[in-house]
C-alpha positions in Angstrom: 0.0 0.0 0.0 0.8 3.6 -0.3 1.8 5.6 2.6 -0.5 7.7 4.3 0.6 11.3 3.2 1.1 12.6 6.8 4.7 11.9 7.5 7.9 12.7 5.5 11.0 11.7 7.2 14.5 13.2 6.2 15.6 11.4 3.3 12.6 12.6 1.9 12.8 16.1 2.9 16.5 16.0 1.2 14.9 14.7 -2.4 12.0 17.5 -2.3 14.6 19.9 -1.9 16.9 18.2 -4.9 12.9 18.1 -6.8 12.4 21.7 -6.3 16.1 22.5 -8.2 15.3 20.3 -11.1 11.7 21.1 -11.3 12.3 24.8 -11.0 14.5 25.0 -13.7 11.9 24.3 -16.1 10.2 27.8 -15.8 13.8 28.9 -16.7 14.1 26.1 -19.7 10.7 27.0 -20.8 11.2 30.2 -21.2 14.2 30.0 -22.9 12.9 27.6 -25.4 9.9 29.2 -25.5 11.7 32.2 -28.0 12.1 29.7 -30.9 9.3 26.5 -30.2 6.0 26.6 -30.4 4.7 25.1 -27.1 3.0 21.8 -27.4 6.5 21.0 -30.4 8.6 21.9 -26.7 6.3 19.5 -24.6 6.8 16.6 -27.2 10.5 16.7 -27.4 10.8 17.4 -23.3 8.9 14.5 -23.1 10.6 12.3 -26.0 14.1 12.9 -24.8 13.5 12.7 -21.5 12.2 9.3 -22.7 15.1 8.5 -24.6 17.2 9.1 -21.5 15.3 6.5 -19.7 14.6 3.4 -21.7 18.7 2.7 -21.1 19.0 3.1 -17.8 15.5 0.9 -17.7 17.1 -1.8 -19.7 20.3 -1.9 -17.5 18.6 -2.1 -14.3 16.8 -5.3 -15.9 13.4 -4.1 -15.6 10.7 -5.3 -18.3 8.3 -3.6 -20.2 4.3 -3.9 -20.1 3.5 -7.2 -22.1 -0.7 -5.8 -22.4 -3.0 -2.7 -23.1 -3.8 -3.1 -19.5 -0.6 -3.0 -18.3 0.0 0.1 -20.1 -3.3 1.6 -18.8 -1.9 2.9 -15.4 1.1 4.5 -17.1 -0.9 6.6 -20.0 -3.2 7.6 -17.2 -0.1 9.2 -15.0 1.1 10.4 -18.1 -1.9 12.5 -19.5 -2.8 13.7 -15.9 1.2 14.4 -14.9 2.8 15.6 -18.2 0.4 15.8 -21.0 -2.4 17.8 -19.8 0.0 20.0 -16.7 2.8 20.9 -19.4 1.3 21.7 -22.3 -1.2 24.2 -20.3 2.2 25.5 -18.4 3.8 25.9 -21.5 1.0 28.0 -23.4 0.6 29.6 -20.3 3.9 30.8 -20.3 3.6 32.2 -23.5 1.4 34.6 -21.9 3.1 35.2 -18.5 6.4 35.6 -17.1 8.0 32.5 -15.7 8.2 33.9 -12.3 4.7 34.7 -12.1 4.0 30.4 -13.7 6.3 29.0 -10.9 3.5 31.0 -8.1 0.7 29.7 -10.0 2.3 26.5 -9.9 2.7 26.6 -5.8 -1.1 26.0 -5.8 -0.8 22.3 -6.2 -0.6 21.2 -2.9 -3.7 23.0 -2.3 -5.7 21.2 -5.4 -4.3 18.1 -4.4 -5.6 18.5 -0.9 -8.9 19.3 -2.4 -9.0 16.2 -4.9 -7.7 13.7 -2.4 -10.7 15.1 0.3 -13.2 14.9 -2.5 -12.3 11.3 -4.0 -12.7 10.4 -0.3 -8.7 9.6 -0.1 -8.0 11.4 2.4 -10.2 13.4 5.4 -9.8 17.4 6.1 -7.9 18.1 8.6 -7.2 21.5 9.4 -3.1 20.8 10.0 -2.6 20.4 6.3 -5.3 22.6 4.9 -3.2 25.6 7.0 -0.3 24.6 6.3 -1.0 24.6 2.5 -2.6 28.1 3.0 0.2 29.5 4.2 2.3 27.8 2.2 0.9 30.1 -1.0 0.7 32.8 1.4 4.7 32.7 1.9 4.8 32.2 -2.0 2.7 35.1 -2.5 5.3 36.9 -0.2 8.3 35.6 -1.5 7.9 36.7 -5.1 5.5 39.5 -5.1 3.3 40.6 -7.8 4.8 42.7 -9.6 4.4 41.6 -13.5 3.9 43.2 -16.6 -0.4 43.6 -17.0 -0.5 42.7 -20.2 -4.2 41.8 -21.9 -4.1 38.3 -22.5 -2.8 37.5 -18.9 -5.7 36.1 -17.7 -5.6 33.9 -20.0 -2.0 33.0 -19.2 -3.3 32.7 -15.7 -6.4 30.1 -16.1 -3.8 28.0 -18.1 -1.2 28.0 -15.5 -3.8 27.0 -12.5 -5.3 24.3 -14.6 -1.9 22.5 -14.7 -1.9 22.6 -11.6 -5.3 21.0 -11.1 -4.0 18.3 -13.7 -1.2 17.6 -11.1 -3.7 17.5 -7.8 -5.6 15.1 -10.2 -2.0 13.2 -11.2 -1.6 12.4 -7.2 -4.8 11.1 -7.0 -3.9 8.6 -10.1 -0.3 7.8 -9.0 -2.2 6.6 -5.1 -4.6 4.2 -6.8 -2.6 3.0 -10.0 1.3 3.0 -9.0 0.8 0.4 -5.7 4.4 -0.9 -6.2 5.9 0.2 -9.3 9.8 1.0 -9.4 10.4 4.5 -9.6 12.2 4.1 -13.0 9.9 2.1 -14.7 7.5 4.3 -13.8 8.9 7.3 -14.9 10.2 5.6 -18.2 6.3 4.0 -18.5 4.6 7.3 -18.0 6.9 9.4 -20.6 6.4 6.7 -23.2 3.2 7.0 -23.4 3.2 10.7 -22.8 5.7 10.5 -25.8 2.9 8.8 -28.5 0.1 11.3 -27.3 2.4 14.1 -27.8 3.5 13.5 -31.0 -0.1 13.1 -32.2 -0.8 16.5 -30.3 1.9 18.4 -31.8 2.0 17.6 -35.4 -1.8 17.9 -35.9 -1.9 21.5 -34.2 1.8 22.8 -35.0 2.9 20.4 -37.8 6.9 20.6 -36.2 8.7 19.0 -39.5 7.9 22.7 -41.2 9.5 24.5 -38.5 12.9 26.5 -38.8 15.6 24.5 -37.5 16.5 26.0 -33.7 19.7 27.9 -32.6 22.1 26.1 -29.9 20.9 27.8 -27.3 17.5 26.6 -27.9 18.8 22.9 -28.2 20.8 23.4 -24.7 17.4 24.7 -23.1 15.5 21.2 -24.1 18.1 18.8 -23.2 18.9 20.2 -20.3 14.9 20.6 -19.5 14.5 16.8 -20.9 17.5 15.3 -19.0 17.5 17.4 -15.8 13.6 18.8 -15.1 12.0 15.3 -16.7 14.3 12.3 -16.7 16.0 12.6 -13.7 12.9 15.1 -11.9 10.5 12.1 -12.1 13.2 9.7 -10.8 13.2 11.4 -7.6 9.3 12.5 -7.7 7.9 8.9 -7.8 10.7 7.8 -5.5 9.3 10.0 -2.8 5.4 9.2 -4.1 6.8 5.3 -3.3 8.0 6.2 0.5 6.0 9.0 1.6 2.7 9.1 -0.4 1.6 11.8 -3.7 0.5 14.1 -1.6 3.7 14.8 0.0 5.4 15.2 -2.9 3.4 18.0 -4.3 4.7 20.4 -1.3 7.8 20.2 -3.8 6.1 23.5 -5.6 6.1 25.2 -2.4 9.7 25.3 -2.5 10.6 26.0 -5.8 10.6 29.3 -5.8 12.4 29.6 -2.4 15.3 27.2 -4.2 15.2 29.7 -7.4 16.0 32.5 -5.5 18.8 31.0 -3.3 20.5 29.7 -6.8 20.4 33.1 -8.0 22.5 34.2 -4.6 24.6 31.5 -4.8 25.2 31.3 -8.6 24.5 34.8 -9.6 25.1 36.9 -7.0 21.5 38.6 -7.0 20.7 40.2 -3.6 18.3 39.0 -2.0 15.5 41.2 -0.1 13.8 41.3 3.1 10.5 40.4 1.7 12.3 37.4 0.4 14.0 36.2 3.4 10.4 36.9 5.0 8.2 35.2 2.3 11.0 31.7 2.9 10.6 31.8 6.5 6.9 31.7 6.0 7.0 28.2 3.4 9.1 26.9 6.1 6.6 27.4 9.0 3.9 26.3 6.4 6.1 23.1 5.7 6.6 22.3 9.6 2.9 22.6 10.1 1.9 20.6 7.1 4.6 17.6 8.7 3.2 17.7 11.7 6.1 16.6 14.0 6.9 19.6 15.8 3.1 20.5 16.6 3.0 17.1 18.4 6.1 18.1 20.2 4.6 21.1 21.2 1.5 19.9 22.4 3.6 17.3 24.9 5.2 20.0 26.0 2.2 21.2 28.3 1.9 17.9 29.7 5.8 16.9 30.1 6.0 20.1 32.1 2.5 19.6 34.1 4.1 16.2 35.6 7.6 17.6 36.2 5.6 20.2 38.4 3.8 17.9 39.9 6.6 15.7 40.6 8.4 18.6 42.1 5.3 19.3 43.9 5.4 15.7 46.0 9.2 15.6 46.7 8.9 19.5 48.4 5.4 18.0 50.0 7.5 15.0 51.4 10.8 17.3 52.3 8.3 19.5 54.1 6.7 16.0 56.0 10.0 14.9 57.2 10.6 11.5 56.8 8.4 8.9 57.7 8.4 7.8 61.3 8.3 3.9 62.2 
């Protein structure tokens, strides 16, 4: 069985943050990609390479591919809900929006995947997590401001963005009930197959790539390094961490995306960093300690520990003021 989606330990604290690099290079690979590629033509050949990357490593670790259309069935599932549907929209989106302003719209996830896994009767409310999300997006909200270019077709931009995120809430939901005990490689290799076959129908019916202008380098650096990096070796770790700590979980990973952006950008740029910043990170943190749940429980112990050390300290004065015990 799956795990519960209430407790991460540390490993998989470690691999969110190492999901949140890869995964929030994308914005950055998609935008960069985005100057030459028509979207759903980038989606295809993110998803195809990142593929191509896979099927290798698959064959080397020994593991074998679906022998029937039903064991295929879970895998085009996960990969319409998690890659299909959630990048093409990003990637249209992003044509409309900056890629700072997609990787907030993103951080809603966890909160639509809260909301699917309540209403598919997965999982019950619980205030905890539904806080924790809250302020979560709050901290996001924080971190990165709103300050972007109002341009016309930005709603529209917008409504794209948010409804790859409901295809991933919607992808959590699949990968509980359809990925029981799958290896995270096959998996990943499965799912970008068949994302792979509907892509390339997608693409050359609306975009026709063949008659495209061949790309610059740069353009060709940008997909590799978003196939390789934010798809092959992302989904490695993402269903590695669906496998030990549940799909849920692993959606808090777009909480800290944007807090890992902007710490590469001090370390690796030099960009300053601001006090709205620093603020906006400390919130996602508290949000991520809530949502884990360990330290509340400590806290609420702490009440009690301290009641019966008092009272403990209580008898021995009581006793000390008694004298001792005459025979």
């Amino acid at each position: 069985m799956l795990p519960s989606d209430h407790r991460i330990d540390a490993r998989d604290w470690s691999l969110l943050a190492v999901l949140s690099i890869l995964w929030g290079g994308s914005f950055f690979f998609n935008g960069a990609a985005l100057r030459e590629l028509p979207p759903l033509t980038l989606v295809f050949l993110r998803v195809a390479l990142g593929a191509a990357i896979l099927v290798p490593l698959l064959r080397m670790q020994g593991i074998g591919f679906p022998t029937s259309w039903v064991g295929w069935m879970p895998f085009v599932a996960i990969g319409l809900l998690n890659n299909v549907i959630p990048f093409s929209l990003i990637a249209i989106g992003q044509t409309f929006i900056p890629s700072g302003l997609a990787s907030i719209l993103n951080a809603t996830t966890p909160m639509f995947t809260v909301v699917v896994m309540i209403a598919a009767g997965q999982e019950g409310f619980q205030v905890r997590r539904t806080a924790g999300v809250a302020l979560g997006l709050a901290g996001v909200i924080l971190l990165r401001g709103w300050g972007f270019e109002t341009r016309p077709e930005q709603g529209l931009g917008i409504l794209l963005c948010l409804g790859g995120a409901l295809s991933y809430g919607f992808a959590a939901l699949a990968a509980r009930r359809l990925l029981k005990d799958a290896a995270p490689l096959g998996t990943a290799t499965f799912q970008l197959m068949a994302s792979t076959v509907m892509m390339a129908v997608v693409a050359g019916v609306v975009e026709q790539p063949w008659l495209l202008p061949m790309p610059s380098l740069t353009t060709w650096l940008a997909v590799l390094s978003l196939a390789a990096l934010s798809t092959a070796l992302a989904y490695i770790v993402f269903f590695q961490i669906v496998r030990r700590s549940g799909a849920s979980n692993v959606m808090l990973v777009t909480l800290l995306i944007p807090v890992t952006a902007i710490l590469l950008g001090w370390l690796v740029l030099d960009e300053p960093i601001s006090g709205r910043e620093i603020a906006g990170a400390i919130v996602i943190g508290s949000a991520l300690l809530v949502i884990d749940g360990r330290v509340l429980r400590v806290l609420r112990k702490l009440p009690a520990a301290s009641r019966s050390l008092a009272t403990g300290k209580a008898g021995r004065c009581e006793i000390e003021k008694r004298g001792p015990n005459p025979r």
